[in-house]
C-alpha positions as CSV (number, residue, x, y, z in Angstrom):
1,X,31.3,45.9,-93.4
2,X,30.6,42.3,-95.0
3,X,29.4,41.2,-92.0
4,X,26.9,44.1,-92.0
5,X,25.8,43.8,-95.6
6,X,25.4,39.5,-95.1
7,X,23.1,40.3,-92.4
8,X,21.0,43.1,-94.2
9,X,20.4,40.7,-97.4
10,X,19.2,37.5,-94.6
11,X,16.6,40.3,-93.2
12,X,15.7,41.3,-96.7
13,X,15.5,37.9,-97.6
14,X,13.2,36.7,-94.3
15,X,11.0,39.7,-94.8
16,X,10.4,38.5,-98.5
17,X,9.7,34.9,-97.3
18,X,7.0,36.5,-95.3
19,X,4.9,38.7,-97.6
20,X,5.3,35.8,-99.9
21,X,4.0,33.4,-97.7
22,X,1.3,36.2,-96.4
23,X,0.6,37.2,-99.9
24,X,-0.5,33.1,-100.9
25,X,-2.5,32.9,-98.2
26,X,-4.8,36.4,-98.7
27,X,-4.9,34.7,-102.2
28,X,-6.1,31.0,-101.2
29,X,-9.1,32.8,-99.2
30,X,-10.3,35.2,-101.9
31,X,-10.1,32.2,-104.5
32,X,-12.1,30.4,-101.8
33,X,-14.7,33.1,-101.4
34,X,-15.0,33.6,-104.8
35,X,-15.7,29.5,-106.0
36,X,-19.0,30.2,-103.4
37,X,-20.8,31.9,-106.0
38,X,-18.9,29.8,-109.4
39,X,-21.1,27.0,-110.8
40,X,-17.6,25.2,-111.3
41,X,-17.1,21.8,-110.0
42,X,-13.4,22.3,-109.4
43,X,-11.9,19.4,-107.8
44,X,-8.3,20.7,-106.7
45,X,-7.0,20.6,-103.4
46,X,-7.9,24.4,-103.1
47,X,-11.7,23.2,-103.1
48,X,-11.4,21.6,-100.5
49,X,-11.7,24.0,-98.4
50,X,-15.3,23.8,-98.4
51,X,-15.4,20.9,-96.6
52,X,-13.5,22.4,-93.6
53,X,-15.8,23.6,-91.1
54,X,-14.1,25.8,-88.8
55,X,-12.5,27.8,-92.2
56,X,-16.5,27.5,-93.2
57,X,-17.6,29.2,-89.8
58,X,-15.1,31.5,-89.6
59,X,-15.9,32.4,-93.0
60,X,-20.0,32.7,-92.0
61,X,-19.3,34.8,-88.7
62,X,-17.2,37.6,-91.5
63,X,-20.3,37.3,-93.7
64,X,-22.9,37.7,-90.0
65,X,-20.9,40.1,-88.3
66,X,-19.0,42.4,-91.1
67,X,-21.1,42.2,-93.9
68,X,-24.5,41.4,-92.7
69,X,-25.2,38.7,-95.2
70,X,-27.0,36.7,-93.3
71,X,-27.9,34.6,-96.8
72,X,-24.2,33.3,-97.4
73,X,-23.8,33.1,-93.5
74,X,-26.5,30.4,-93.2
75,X,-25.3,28.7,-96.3
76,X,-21.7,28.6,-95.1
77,X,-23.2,27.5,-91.6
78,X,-24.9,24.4,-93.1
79,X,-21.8,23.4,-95.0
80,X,-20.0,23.7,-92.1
81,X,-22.5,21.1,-90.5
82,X,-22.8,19.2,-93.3
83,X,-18.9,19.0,-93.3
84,X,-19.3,17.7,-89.1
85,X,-23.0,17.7,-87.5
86,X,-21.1,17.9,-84.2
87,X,-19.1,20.8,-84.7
88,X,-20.5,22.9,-81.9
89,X,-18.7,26.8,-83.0
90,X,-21.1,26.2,-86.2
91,X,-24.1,25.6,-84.4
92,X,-23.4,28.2,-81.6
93,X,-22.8,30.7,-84.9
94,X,-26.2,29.7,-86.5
95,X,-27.9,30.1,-83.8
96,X,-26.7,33.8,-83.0
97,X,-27.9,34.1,-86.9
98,X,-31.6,33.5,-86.0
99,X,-31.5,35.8,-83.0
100,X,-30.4,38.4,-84.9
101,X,-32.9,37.8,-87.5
102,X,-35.9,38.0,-84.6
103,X,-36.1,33.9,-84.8
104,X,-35.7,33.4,-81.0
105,X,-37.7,30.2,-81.2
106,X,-35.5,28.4,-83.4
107,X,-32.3,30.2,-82.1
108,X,-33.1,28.6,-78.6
109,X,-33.8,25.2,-79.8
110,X,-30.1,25.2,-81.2
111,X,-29.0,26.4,-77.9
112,X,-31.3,23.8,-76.1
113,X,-29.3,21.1,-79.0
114,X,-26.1,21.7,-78.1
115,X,-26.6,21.3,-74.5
116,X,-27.4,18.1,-74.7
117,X,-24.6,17.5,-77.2
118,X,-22.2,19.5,-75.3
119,X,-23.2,17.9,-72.3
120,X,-19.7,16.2,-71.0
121,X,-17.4,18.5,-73.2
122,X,-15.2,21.1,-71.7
123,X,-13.9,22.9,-75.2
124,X,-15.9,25.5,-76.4
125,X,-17.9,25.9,-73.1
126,X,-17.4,29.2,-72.6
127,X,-18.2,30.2,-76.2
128,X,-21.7,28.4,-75.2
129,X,-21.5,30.5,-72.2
130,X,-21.5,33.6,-74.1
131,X,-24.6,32.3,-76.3
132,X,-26.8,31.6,-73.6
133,X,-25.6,34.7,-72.0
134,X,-26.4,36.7,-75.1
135,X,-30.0,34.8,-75.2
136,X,-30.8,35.1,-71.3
137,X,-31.0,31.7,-71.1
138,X,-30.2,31.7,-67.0
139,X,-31.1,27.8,-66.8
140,X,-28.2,27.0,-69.2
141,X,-25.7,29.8,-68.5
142,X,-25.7,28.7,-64.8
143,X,-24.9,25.1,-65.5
144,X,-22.2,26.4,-68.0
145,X,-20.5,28.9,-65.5
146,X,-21.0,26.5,-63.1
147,X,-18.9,23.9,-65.0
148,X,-16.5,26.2,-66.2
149,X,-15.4,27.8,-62.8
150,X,-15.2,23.7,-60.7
151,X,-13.5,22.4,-64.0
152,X,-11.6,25.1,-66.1
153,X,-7.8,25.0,-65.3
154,X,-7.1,28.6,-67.0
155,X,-7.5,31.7,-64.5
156,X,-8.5,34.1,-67.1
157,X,-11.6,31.7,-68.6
158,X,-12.5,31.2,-64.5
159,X,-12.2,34.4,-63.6
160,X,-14.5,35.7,-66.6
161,X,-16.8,33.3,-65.5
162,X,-16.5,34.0,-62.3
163,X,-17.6,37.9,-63.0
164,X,-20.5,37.0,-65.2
165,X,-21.7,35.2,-62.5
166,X,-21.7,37.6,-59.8
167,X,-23.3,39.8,-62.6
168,X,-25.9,37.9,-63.3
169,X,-27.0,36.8,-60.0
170,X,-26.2,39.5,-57.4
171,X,-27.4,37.9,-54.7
172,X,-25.0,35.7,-52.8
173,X,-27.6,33.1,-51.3
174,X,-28.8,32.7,-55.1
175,X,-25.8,32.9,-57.0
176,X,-24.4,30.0,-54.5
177,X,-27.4,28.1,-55.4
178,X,-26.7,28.5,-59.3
179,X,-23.1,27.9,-59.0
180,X,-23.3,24.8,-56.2
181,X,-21.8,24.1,-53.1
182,X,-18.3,22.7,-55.1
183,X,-18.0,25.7,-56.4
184,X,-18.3,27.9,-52.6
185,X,-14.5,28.6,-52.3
186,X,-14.1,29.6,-55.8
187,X,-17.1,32.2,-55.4
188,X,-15.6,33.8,-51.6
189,X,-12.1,34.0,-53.3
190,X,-13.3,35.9,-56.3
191,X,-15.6,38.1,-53.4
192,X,-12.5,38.8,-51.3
193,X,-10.6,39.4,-54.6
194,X,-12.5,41.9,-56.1
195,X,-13.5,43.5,-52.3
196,X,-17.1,42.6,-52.6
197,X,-17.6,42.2,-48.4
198,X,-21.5,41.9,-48.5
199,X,-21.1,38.9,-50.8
200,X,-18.1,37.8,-48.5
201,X,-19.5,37.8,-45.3
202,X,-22.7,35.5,-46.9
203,X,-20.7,33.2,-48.5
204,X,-18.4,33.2,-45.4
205,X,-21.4,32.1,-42.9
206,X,-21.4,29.4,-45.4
207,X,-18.1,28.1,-45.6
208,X,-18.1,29.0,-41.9
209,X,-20.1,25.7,-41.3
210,X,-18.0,23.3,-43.4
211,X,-14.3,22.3,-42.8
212,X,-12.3,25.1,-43.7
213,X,-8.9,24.4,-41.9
214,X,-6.9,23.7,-45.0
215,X,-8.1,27.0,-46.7
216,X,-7.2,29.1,-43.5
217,X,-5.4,31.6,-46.0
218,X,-8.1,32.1,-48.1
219,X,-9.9,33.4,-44.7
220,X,-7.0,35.1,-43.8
221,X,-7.4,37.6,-46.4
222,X,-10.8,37.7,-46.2
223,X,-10.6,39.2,-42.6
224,X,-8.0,41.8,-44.0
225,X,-11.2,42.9,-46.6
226,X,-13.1,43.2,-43.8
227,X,-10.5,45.1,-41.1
228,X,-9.6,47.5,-44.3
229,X,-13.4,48.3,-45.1
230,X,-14.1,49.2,-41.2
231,X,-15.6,45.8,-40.7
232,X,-12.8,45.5,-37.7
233,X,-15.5,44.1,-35.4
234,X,-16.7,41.3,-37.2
235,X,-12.8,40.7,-38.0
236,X,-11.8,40.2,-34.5
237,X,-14.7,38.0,-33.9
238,X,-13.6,35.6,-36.2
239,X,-10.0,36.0,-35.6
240,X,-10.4,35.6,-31.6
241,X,-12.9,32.4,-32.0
242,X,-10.6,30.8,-34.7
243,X,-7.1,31.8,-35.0
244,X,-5.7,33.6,-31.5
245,X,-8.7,32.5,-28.5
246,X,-5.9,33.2,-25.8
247,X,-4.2,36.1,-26.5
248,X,-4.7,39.5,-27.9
249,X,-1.3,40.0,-29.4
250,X,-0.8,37.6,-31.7
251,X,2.9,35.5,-32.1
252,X,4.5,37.4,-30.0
253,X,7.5,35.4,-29.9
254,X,8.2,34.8,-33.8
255,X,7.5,31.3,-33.5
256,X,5.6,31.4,-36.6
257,X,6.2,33.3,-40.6
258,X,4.5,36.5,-40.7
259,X,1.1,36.2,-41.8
260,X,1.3,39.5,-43.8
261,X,-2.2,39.9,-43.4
262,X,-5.3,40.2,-41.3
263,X,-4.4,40.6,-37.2
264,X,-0.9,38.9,-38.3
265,X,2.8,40.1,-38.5
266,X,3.1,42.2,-41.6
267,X,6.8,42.3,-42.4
268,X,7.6,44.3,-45.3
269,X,10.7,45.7,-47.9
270,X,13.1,47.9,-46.3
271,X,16.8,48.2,-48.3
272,X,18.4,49.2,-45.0
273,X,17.7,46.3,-43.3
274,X,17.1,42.3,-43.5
275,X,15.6,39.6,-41.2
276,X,15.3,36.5,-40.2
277,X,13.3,34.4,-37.5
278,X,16.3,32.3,-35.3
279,X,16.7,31.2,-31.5
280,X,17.1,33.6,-29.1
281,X,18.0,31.7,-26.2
282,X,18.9,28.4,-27.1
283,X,18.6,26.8,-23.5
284,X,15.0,27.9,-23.2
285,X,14.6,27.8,-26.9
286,X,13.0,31.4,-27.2
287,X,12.5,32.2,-30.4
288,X,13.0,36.6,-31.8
289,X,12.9,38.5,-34.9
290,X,17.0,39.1,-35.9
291,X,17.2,42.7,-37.8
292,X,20.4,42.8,-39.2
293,X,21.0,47.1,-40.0
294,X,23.2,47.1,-43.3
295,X,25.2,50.7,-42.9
296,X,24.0,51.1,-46.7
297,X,20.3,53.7,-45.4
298,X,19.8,56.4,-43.3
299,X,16.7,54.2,-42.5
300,X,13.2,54.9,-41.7
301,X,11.9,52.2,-40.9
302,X,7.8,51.4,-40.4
303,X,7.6,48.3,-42.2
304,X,7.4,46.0,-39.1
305,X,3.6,46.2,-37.5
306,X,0.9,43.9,-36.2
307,X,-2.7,45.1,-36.3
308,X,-4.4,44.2,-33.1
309,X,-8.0,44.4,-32.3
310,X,-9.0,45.6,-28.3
311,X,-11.9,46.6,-26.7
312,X,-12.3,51.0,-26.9
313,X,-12.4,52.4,-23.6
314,X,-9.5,50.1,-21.4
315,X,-6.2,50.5,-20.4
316,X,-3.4,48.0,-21.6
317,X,0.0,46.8,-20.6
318,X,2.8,46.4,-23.8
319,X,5.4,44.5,-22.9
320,X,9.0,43.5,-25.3
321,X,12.3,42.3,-25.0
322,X,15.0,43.6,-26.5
323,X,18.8,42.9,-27.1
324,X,21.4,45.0,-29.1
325,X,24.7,44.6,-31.0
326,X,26.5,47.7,-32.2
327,X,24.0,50.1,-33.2
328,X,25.1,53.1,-34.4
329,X,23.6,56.8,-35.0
330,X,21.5,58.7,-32.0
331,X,18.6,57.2,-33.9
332,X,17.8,53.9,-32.8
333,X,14.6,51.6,-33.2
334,X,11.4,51.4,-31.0
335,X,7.8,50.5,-30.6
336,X,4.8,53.0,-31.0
337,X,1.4,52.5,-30.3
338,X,-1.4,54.1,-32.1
339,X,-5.0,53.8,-33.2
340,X,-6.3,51.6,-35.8
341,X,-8.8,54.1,-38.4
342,X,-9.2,55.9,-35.0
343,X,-8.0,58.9,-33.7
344,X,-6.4,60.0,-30.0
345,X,-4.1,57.3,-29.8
346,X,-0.1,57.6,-29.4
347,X,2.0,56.2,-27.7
348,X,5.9,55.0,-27.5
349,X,8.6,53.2,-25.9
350,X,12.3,54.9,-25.4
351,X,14.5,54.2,-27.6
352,X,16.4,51.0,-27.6
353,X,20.4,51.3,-26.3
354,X,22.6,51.1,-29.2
355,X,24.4,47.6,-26.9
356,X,22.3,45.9,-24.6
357,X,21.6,42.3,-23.7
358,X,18.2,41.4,-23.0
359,X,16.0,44.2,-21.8
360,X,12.2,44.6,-20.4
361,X,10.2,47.4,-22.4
362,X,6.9,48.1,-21.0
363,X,4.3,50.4,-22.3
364,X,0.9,51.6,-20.7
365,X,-1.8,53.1,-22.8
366,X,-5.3,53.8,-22.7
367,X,-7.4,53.3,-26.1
368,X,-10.4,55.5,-27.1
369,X,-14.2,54.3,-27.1
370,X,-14.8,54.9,-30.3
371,X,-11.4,52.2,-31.5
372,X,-11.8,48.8,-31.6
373,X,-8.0,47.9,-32.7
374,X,-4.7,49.6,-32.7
375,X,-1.5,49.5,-34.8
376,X,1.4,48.1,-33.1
377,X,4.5,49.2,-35.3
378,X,8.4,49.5,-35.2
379,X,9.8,52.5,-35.9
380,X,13.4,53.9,-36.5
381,X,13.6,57.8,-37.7
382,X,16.4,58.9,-40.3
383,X,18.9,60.7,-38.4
384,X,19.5,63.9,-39.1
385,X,23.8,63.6,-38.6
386,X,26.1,63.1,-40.8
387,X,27.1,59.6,-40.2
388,X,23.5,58.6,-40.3
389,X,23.6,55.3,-42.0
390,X,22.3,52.7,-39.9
391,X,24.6,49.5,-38.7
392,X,24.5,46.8,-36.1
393,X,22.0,44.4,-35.1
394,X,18.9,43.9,-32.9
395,X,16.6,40.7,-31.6
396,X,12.9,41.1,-30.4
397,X,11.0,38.7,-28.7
398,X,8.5,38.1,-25.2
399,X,5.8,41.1,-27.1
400,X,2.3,40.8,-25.6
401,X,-0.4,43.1,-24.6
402,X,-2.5,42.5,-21.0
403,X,-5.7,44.4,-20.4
404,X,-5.8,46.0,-17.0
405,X,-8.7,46.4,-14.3
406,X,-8.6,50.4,-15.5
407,X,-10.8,52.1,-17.9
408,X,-9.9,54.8,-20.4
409,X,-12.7,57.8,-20.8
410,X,-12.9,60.9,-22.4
411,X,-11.6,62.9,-19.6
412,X,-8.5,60.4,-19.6
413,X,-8.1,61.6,-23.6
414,X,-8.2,65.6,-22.4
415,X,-5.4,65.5,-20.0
């Protein structure tokens, strides 16, 4: 119980110490408000106050904004610039003052002031921004957002800019010419951020002439924007000229991560199962995907897939390897085959054997016209028995698709 009681009276004392302290300073700013309209000189440390011009501003945007006392604002505005002529939040403030009272002419020669004084200064750039913005001052704004997206190291202050930018100047040729070549990977990021793909595929033509090898990521994603918006064509074109000229399924041997994007491996969460990348066959140094099956899930499991562009109306060879360890359950893992935002397309393997060593899985399959990629995807059902939690292991390697000689047709789809 003391120990109780001692730490009610310390919260009762802290909470004090705080309205006290809260209490002096509401106190210090009404005695400083008030001494603006007192004819007395008071000297005391409290007066000084007025010679602080950020407290000054602050005090003149209340006044603007709050009160519309445009009088006192200006006054406290001067004294703010009297305090320091290069305090830039004072002249940005007075110069929103004199829009607002329909004096455009002098509230753009402020503007056109502080640009030259602000001219090397990264503080208080975006607050400039927001002025010029405000003012539709283009010329300035786009040397400001400009600056503030090659030069500003926090995310939120880019990213703002980066939105009033592709507000302000909606088209991508014009916008790049505001914002400058330095600036052209910051711009397509934001577009393949925010899924803008006309203003993606423009600044991509772009970027698409420079050296873009060490920003392969950032392209990456870009062609999973376009595959997901039904762009799959223009997708595959880059993918096949830059990233995978020589086959159409792409790593088929695990030799690299998954990409987890675009025409890549897309590995995802599954709490039945784990995986890892690791030799398959050391003497020829063959390279698989190790799923390791837990026994903890029933698992159904679709979280291992590859999207794959082809060419609508062929017929394609699938071929896998596959070795087993211990499986268990009558539900065991294959691959199925279907179409990519297309329909008519299914297709699967058999089942893998629940202990096998290295085994051939081949798959033939005829794609649509009207689909220009399919999904190539994993897939383990939950079993329906009562011992239905998966265990054991399995390795995958040797996966690649061949086009055949053969065409696929409507009449092929009917039968």
């Amino acid at each position: 119980m003391k120990v109780a009681s001692s730490s009610h009276k310390a919260l009762r004392i802290f909470c004090l110490v705080v309205l006290l302290i809260l209490a002096v300073a509401q106190l210090r700013l009404l005695l400083f408000e008030q001494s603006e309209y007192s004819q007395k000189t008071d000297l005391s440390s409290l007066h000084k106050y007025q010679s602080n011009p950020y407290l000054l501003s602050w005090l003149a945007k209340q006044k603007h904004l709050f009160e519309a006392d445009m009088d006192t604002a200006q006054s406290l505005y001067q004294q703010a610039l009297t305090a320091n002529p290069v305090y830039l939040p004072a002249w940005f403030g007075l110069a929103e003052l004199k829009f607002d009272q329909q004096q455009t002419e002098g509230a753009n020669a402020i503007l056109d002031y502080t640009t030259e004084l602000a001219e090397d200064i990264k503080r208080w750039r975006w607050d400039k921004a927001l002025v010029a913005y405000q003012f539709d001052r283009k010329d300035i704004l786009a040397g400001d957002l400009s600056y503030i997206i090659r030069k500003e190291s926090s995310r939120k202050k880019r990213n703002d800019a980066l939105r009033m930018a592709f507000s302000v100047w909606p088209d991508p040729g014009e916008l790049l010419e505001k914002m400058g070549n330095d600036n052209l990977l910051h711009l397509f990021r934001y577009a393949t951020k925010k899924k803008k793909v006309e203003e993606g595929v423009a600044l991509w033509k772009v970027l698409e002439r420079q050296d873009f090898k060490e920003h392969e990521k950032d392209v990456h994603r870009f062609l999973n924007l376009l595959l997901f918006n039904g762009e799959i064509k223009a997708a595959a074109a880059i993918w096949e000229k830059y990233f995978n000229p020589d086959t159409l399924l792409f790593n088929g041997n695990f030799k690299q991560d998954p990409l987890q994007t675009a025409f890549g491996w897309r590995i995802g969460k599954n709490k039945g199962v784990s995986w890892k990348l690791k030799v398959a066959k050391k003497k020829e140094k063959l390279t698989s995907l190790h799923l390791h099956f837990n026994r903890k899930k029933n698992v159904d499991m679709a979280n291992i897939q590859q999207i794959i562009p082809l060419q609508g109306g062929k017929v394609y060879v699938f071929r896998a390897k596959a070795k087993t360890a211990k499986l268990s359950t009558e539900q065991l893992p294959f691959w199925e085959i279907h179409g990519f935002k297309c329909k008519g397309l299914y297709q699967k393997t058999e089942m893998v054997q629940s202990e096998q060593d290295w085994t051939d899985m081949t798959l033939s399959f005829g794609v649509p016209e009207e689909c220009d990629a399919i999904r190539l995807r994993l897939r383990r059902k939950e079993s329906s028995q009562i011992d239905n939690k998966l265990a054991g292991d399995i390795w995958l390697t040797g996966l690649e698709i061949e086009e055949t000689d053969d065409y696929f047709t409507i009449l092929d789809e009917l039968q």
